[in-house]
SEFIZA-3560 file (N, C-alpha, C; in Angstrom, 3 decimals):
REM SEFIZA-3560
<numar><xx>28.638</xx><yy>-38.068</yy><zz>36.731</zz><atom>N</atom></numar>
<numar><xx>29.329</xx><yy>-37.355</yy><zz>37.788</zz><atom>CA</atom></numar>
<numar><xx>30.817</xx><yy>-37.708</yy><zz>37.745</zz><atom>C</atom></numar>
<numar><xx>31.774</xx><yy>-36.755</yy><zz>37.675</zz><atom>N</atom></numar>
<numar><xx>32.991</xx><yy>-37.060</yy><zz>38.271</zz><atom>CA</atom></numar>
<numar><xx>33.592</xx><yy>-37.192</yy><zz>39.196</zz><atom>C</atom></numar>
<numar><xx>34.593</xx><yy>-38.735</yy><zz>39.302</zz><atom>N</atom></numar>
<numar><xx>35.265</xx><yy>-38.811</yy><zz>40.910</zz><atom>CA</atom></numar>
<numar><xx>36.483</xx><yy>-38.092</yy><zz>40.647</zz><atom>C</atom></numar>
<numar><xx>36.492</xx><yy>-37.489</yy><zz>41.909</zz><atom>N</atom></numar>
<numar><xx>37.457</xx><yy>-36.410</yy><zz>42.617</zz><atom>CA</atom></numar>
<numar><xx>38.621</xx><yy>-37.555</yy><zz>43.026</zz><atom>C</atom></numar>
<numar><xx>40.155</xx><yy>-37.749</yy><zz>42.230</zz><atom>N</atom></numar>
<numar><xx>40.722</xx><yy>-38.421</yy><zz>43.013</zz><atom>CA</atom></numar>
<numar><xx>41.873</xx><yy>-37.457</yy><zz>44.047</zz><atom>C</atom></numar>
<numar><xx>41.707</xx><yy>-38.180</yy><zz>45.434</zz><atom>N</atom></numar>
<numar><xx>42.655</xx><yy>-37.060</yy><zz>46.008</zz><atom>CA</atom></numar>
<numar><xx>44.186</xx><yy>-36.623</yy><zz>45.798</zz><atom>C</atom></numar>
<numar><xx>45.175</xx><yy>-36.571</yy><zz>46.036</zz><atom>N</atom></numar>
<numar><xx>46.013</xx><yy>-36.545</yy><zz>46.067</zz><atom>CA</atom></numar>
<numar><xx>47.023</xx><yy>-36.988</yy><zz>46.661</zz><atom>C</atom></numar>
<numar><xx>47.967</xx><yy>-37.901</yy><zz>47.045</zz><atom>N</atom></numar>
<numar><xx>48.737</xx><yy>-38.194</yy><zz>47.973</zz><atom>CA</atom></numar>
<numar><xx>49.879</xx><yy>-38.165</yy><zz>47.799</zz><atom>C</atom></numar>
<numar><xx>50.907</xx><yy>-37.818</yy><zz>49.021</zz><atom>N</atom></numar>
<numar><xx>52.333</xx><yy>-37.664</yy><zz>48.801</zz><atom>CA</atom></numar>
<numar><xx>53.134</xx><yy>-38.839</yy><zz>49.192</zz><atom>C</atom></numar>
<numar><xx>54.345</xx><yy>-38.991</yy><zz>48.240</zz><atom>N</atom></numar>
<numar><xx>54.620</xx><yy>-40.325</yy><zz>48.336</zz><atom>CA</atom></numar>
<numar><xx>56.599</xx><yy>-40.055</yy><zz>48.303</zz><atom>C</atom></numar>
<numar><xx>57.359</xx><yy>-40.507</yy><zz>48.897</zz><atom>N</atom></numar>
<numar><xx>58.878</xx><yy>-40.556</yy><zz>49.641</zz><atom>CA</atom></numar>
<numar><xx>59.308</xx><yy>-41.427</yy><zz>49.364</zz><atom>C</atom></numar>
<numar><xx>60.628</xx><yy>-41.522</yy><zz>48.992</zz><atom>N</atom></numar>
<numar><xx>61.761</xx><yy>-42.640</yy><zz>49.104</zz><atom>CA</atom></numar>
<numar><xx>63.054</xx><yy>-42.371</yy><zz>49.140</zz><atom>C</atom></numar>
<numar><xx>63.461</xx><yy>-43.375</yy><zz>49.556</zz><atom>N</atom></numar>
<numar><xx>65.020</xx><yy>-43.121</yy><zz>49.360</zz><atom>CA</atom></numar>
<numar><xx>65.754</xx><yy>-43.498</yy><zz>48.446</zz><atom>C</atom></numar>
<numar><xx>65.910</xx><yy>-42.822</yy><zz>47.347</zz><atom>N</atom></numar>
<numar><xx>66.584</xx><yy>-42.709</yy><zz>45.995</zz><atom>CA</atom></numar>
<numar><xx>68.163</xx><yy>-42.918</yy><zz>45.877</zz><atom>C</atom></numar>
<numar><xx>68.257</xx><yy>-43.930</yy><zz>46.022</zz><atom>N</atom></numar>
<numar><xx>69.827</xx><yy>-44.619</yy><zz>45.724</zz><atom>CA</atom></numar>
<numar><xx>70.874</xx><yy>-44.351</yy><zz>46.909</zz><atom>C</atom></numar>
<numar><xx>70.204</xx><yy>-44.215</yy><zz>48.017</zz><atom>N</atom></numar>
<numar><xx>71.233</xx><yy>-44.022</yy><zz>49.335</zz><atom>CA</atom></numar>
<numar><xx>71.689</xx><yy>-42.875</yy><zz>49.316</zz><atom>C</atom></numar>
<numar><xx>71.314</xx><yy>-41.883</yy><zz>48.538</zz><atom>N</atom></numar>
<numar><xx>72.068</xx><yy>-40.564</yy><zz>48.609</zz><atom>CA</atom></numar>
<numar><xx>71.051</xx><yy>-39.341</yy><zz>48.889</zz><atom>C</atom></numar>
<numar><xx>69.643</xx><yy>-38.898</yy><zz>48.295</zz><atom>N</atom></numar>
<numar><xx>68.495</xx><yy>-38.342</yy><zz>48.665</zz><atom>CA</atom></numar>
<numar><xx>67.281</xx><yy>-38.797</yy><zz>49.051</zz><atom>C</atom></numar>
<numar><xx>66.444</xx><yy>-38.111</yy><zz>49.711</zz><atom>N</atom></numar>
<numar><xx>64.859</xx><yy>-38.676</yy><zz>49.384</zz><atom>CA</atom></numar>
<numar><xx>64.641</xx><yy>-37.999</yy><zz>48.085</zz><atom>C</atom></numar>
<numar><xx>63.340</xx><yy>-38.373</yy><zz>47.535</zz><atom>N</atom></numar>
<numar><xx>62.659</xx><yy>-38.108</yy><zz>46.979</zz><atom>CA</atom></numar>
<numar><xx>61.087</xx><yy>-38.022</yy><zz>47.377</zz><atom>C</atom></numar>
<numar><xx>60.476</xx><yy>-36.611</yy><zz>47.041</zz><atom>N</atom></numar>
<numar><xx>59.436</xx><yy>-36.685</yy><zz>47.021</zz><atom>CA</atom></numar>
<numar><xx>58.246</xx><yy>-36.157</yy><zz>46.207</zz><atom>C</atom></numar>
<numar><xx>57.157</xx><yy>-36.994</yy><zz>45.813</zz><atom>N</atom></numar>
<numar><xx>56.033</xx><yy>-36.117</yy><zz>44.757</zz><atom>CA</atom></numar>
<numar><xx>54.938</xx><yy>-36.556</yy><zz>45.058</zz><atom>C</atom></numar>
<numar><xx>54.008</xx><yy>-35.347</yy><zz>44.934</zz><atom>N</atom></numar>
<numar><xx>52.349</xx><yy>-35.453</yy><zz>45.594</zz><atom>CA</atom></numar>
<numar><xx>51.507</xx><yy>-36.001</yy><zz>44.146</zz><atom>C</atom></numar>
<numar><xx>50.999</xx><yy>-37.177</yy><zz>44.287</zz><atom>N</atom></numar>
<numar><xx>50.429</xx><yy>-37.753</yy><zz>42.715</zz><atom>CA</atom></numar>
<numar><xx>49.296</xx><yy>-38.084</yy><zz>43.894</zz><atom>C</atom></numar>
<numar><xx>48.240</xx><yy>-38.881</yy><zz>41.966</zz><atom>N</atom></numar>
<numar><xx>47.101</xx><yy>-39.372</yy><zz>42.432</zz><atom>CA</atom></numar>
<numar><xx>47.146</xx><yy>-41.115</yy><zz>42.307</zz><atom>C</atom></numar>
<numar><xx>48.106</xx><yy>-41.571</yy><zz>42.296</zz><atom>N</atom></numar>
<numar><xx>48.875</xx><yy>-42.711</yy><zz>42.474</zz><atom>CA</atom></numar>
<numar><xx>50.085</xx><yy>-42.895</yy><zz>42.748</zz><atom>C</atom></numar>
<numar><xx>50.305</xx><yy>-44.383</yy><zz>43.048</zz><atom>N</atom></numar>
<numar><xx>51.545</xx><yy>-44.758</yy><zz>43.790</zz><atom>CA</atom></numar>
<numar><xx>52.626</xx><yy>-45.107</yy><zz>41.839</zz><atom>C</atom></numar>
<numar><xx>51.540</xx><yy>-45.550</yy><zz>40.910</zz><atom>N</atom></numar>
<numar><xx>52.415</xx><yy>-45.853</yy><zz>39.405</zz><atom>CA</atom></numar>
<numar><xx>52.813</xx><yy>-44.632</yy><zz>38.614</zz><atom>C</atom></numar>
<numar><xx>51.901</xx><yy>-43.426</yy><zz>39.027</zz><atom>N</atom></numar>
<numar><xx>52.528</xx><yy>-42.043</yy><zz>38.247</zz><atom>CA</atom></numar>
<numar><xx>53.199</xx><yy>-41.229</yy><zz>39.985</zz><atom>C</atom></numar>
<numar><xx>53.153</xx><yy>-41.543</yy><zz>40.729</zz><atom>N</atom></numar>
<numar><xx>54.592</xx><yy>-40.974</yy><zz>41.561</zz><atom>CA</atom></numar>
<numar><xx>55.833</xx><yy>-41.836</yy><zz>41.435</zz><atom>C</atom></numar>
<numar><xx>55.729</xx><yy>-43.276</yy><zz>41.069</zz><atom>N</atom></numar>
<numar><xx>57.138</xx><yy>-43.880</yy><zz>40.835</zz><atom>CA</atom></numar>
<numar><xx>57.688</xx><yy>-43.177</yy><zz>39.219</zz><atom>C</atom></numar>
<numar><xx>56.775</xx><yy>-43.366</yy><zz>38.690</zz><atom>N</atom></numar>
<numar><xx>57.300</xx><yy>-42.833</yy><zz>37.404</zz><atom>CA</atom></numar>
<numar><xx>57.575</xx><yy>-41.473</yy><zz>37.163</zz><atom>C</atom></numar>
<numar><xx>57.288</xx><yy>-40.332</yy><zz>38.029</zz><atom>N</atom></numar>
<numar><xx>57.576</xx><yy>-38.821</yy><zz>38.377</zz><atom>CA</atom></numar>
<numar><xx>58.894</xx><yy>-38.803</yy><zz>39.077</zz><atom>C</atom></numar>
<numar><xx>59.059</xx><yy>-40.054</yy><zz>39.708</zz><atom>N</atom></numar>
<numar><xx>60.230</xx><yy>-39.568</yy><zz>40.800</zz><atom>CA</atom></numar>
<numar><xx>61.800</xx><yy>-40.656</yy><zz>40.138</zz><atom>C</atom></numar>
<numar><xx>61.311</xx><yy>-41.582</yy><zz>38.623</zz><atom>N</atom></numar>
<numar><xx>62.074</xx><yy>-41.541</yy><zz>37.721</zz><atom>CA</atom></numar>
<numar><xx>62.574</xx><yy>-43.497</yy><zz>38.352</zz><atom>C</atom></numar>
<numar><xx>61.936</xx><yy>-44.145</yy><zz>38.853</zz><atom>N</atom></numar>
<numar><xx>61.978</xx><yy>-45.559</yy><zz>39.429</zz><atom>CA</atom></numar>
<numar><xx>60.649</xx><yy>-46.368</yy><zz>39.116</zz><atom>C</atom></numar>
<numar><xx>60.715</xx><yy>-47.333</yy><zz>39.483</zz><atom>N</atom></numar>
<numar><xx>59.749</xx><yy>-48.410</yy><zz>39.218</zz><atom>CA</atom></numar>
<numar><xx>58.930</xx><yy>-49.045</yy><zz>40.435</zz><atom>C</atom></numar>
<numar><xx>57.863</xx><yy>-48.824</yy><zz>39.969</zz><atom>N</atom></numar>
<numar><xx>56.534</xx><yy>-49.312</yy><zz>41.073</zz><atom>CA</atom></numar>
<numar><xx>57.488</xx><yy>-50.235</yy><zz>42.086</zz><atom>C</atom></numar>
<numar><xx>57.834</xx><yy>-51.423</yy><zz>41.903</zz><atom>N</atom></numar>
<numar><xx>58.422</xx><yy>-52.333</yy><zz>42.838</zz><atom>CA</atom></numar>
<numar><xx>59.734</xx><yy>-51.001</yy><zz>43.449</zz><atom>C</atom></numar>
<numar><xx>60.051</xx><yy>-50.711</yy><zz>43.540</zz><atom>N</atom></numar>
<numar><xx>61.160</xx><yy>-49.775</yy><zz>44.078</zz><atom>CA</atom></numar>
<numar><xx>60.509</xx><yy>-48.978</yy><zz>45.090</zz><atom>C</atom></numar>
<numar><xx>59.715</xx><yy>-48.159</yy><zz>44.899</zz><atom>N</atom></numar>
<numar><xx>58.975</xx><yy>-47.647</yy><zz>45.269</zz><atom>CA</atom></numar>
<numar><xx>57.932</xx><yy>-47.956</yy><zz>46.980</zz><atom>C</atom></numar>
<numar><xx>58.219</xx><yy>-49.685</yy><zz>46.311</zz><atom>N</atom></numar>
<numar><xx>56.812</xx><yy>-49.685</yy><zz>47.167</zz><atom>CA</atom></numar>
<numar><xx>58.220</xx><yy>-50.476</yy><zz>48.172</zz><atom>C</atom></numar>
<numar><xx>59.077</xx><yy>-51.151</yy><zz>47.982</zz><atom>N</atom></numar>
<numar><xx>60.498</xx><yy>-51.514</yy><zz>49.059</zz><atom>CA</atom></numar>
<numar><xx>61.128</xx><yy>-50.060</yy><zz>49.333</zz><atom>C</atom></numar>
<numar><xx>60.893</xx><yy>-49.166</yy><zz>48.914</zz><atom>N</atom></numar>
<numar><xx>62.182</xx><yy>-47.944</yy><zz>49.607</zz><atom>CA</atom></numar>
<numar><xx>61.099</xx><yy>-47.260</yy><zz>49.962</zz><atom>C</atom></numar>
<numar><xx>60.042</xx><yy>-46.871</yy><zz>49.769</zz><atom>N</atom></numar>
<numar><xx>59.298</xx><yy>-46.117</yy><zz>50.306</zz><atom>CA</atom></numar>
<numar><xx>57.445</xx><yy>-45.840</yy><zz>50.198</zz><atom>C</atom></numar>
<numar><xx>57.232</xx><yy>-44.931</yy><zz>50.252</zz><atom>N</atom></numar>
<numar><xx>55.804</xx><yy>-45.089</yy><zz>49.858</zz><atom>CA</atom></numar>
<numar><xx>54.570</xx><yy>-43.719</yy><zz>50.440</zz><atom>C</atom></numar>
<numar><xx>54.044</xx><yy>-44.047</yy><zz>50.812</zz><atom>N</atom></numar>
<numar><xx>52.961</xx><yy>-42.832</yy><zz>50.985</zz><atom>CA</atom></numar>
<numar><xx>53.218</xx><yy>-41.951</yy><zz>52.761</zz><atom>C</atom></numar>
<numar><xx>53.112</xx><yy>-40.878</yy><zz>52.516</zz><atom>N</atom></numar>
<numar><xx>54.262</xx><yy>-40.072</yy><zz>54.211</zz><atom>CA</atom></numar>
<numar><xx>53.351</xx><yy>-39.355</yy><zz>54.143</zz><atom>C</atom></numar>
<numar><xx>53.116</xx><yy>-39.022</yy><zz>55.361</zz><atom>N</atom></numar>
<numar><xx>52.757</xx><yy>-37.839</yy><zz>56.399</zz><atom>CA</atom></numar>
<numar><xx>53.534</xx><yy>-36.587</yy><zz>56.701</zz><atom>C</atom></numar>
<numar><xx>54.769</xx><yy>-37.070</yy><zz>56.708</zz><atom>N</atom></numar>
<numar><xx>55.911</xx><yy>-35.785</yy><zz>57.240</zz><atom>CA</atom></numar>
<numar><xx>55.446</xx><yy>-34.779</yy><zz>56.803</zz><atom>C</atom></numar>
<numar><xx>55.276</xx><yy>-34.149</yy><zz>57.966</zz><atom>N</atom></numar>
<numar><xx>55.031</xx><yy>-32.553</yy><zz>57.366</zz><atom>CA</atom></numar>
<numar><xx>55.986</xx><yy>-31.938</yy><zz>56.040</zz><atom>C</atom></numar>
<numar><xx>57.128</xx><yy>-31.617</yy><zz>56.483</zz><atom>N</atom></numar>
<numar><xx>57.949</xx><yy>-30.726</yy><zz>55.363</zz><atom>CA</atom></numar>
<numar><xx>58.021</xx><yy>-31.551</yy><zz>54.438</zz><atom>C</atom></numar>
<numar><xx>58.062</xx><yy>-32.780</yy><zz>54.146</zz><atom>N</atom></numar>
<numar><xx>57.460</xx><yy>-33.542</yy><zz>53.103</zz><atom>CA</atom></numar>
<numar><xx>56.111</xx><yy>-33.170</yy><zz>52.346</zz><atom>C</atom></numar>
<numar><xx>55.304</xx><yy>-33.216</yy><zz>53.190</zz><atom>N</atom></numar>
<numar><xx>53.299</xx><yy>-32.969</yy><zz>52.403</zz><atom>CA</atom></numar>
<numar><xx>53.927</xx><yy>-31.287</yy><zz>52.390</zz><atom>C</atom></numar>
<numar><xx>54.007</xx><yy>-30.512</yy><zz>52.847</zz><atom>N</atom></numar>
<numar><xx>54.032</xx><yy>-29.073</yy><zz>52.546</zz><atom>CA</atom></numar>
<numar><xx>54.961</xx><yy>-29.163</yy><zz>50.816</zz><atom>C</atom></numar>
<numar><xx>55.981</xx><yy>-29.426</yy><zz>51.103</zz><atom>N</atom></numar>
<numar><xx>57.073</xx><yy>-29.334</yy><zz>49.906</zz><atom>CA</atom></numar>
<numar><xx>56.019</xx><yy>-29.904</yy><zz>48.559</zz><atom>C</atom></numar>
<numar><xx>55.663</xx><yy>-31.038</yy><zz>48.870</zz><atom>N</atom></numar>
<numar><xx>55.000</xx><yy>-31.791</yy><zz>47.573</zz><atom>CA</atom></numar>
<numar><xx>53.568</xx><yy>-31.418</yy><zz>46.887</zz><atom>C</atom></numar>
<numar><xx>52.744</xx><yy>-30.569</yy><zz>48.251</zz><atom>N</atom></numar>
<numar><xx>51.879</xx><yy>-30.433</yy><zz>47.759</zz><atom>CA</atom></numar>
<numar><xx>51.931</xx><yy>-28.763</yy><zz>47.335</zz><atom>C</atom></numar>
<numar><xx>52.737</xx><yy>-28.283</yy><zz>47.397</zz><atom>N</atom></numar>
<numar><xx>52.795</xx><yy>-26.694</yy><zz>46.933</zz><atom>CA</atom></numar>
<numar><xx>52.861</xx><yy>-26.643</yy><zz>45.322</zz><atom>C</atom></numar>
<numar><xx>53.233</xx><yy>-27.968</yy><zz>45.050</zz><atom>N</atom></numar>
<numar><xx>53.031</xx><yy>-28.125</yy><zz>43.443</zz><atom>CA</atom></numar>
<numar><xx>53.116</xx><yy>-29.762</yy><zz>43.421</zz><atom>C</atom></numar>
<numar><xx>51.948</xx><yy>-29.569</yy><zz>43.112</zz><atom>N</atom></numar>
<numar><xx>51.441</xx><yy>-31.402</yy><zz>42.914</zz><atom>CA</atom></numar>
<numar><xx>52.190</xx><yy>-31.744</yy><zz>41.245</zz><atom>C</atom></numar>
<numar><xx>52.642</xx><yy>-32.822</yy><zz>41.231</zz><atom>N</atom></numar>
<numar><xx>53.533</xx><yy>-33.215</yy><zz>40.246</zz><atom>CA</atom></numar>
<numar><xx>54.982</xx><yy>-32.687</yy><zz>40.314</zz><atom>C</atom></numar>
<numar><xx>55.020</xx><yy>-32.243</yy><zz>40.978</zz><atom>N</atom></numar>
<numar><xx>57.058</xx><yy>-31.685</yy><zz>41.136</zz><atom>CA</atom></numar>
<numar><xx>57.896</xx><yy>-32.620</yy><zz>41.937</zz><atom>C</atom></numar>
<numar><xx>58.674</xx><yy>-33.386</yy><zz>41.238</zz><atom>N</atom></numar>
<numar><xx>59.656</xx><yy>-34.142</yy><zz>42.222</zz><atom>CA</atom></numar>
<numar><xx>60.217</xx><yy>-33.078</yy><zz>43.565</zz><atom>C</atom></numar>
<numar><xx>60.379</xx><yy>-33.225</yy><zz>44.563</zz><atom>N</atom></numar>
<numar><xx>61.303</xx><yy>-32.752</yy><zz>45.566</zz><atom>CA</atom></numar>
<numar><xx>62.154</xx><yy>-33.477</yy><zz>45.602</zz><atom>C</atom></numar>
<numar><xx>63.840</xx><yy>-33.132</yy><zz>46.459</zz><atom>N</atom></numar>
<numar><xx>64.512</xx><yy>-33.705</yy><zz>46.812</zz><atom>CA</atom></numar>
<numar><xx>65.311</xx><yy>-32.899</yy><zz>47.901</zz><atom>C</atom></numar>
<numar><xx>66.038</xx><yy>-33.784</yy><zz>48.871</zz><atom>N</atom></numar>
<numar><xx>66.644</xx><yy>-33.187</yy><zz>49.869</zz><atom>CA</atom></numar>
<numar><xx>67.570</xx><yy>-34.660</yy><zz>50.338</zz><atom>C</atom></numar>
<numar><xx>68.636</xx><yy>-34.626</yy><zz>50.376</zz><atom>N</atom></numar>
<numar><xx>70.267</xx><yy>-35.316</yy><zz>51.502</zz><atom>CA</atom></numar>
<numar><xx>69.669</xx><yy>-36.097</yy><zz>52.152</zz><atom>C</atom></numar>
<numar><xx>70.172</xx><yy>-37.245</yy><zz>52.417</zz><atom>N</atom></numar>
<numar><xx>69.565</xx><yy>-38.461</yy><zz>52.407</zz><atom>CA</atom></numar>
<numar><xx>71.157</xx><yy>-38.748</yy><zz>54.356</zz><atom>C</atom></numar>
<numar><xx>70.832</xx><yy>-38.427</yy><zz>55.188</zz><atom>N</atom></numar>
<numar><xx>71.906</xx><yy>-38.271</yy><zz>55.765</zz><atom>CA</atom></numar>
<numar><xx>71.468</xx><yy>-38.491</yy><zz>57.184</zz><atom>C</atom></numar>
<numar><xx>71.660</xx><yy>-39.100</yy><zz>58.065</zz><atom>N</atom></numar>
<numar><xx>71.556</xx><yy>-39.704</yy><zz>59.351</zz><atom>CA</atom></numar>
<numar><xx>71.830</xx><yy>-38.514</yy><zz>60.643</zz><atom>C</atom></numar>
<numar><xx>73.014</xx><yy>-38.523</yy><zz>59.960</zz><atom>N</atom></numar>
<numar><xx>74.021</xx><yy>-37.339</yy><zz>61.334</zz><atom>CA</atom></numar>
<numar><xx>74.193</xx><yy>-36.192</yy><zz>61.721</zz><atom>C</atom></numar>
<numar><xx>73.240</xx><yy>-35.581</yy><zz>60.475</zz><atom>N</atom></numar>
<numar><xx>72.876</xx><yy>-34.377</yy><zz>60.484</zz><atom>CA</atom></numar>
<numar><xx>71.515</xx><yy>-33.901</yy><zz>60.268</zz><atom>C</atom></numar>
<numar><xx>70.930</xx><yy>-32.984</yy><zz>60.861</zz><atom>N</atom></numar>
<numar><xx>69.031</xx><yy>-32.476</yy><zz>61.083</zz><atom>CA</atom></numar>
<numar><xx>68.899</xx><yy>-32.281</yy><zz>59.269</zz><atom>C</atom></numar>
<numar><xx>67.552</xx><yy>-32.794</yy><zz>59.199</zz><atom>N</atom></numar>
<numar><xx>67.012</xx><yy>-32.778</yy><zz>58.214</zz><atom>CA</atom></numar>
<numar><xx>67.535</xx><yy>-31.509</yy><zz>57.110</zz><atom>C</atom></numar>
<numar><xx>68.142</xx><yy>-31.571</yy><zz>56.293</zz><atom>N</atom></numar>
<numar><xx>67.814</xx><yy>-29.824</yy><zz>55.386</zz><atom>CA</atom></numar>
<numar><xx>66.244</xx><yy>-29.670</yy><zz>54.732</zz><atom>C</atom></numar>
<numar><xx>66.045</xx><yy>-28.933</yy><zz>53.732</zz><atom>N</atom></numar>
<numar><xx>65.320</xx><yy>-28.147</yy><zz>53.418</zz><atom>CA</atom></numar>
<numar><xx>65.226</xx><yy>-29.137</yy><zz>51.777</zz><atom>C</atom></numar>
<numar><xx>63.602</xx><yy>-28.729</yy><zz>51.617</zz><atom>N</atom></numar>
<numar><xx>63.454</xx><yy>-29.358</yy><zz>50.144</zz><atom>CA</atom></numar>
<numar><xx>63.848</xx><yy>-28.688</yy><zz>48.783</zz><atom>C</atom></numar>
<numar><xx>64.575</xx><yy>-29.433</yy><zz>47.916</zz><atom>N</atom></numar>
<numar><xx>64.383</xx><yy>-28.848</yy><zz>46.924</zz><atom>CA</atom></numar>
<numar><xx>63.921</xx><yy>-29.164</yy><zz>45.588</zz><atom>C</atom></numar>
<numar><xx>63.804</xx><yy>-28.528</yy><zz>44.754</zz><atom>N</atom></numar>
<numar><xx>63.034</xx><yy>-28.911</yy><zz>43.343</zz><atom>CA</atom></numar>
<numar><xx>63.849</xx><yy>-29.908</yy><zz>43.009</zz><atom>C</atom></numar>
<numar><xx>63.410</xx><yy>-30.732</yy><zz>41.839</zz><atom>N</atom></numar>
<numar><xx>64.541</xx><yy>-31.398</yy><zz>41.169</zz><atom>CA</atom></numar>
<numar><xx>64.134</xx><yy>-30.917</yy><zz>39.622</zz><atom>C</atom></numar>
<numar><xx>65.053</xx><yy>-30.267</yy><zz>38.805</zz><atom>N</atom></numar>
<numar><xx>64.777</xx><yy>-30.051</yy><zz>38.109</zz><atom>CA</atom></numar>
<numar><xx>64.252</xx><yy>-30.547</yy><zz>36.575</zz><atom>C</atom></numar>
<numar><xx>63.780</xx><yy>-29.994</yy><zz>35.560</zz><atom>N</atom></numar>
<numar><xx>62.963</xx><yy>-31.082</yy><zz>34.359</zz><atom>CA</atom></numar>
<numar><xx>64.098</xx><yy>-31.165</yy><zz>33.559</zz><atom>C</atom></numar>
<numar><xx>63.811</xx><yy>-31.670</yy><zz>33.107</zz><atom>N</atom></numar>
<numar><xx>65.160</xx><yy>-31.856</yy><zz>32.029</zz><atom>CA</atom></numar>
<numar><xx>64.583</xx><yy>-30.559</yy><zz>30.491</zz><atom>C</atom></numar>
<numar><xx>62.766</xx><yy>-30.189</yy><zz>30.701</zz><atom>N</atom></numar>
<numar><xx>62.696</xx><yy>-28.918</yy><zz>29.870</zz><atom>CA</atom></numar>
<numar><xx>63.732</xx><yy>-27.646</yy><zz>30.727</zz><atom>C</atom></numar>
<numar><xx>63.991</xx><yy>-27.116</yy><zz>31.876</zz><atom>N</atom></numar>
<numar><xx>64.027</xx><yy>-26.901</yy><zz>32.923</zz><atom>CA</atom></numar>
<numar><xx>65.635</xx><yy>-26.502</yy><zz>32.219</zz><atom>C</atom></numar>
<numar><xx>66.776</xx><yy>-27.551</yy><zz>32.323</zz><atom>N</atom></numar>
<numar><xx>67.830</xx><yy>-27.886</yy><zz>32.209</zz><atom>CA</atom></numar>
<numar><xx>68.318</xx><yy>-27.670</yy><zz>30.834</zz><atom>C</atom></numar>
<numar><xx>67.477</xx><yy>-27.435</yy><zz>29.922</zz><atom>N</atom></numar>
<numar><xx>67.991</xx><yy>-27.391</yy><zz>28.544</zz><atom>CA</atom></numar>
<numar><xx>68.916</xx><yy>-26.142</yy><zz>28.186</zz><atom>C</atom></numar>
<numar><xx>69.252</xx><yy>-26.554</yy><zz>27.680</zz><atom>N</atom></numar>
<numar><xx>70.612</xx><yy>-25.043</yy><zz>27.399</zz><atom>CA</atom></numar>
<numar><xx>69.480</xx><yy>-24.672</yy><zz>25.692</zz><atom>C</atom></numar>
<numar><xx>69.902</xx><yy>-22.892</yy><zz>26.093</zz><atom>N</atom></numar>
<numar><xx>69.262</xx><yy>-22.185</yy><zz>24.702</zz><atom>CA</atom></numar>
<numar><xx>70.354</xx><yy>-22.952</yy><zz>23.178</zz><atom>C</atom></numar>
<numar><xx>69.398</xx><yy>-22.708</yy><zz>22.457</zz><atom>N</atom></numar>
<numar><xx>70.564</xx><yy>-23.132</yy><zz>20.840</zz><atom>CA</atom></numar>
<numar><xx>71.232</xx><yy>-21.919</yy><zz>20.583</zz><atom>C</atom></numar>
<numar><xx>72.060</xx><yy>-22.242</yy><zz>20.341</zz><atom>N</atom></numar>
<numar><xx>73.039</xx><yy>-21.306</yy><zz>20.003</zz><atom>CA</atom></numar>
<numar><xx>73.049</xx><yy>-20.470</yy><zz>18.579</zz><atom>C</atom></numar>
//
């Protein structure tokens, strides 16, 4: 029989400037999706509830999100972060 592992969404705050967020089936392949290290991860952040967080992450499980990392102003809106396949410029 196969176990079903669930999914969970996991947040941080990525160098004082964005969150980050990605829906994995661990806390060692969401640090490594969201481009940091398990210990980082588990001091800046870790497994969230926030709604527009779980909506954003789980609309595509494995996609980094990101959104402004900012106190003084209402939350913005999530966005992709893009792949670096994503980012490649055509050959010329």
């Amino acid at each position: 029989m196969t176990r079903v592992v669930p999914l969970k969404v996991y947040c941080m705050n990525y160098g004082g400037q964005e969150e980050r967020a990605v829906a994995s089936t661990s806390k060692k392949l969401a640090a490594s999706l969201i481009g940091t290290t398990l210990g980082q991860l588990r001091s800046y952040g870790g497994e969230t509830r926030e709604t527009s967080c779980v909506e954003a992450a789980m609309s595509d499980p494995g996609t980094v999100w990101r959104r402004p990392y900012k106190f003084s102003i209402p939350k913005l809106e999530w966005q992709r972060v893009p792949t670096r396949i994503e980012t490649k410029e055509a050959p010329k």
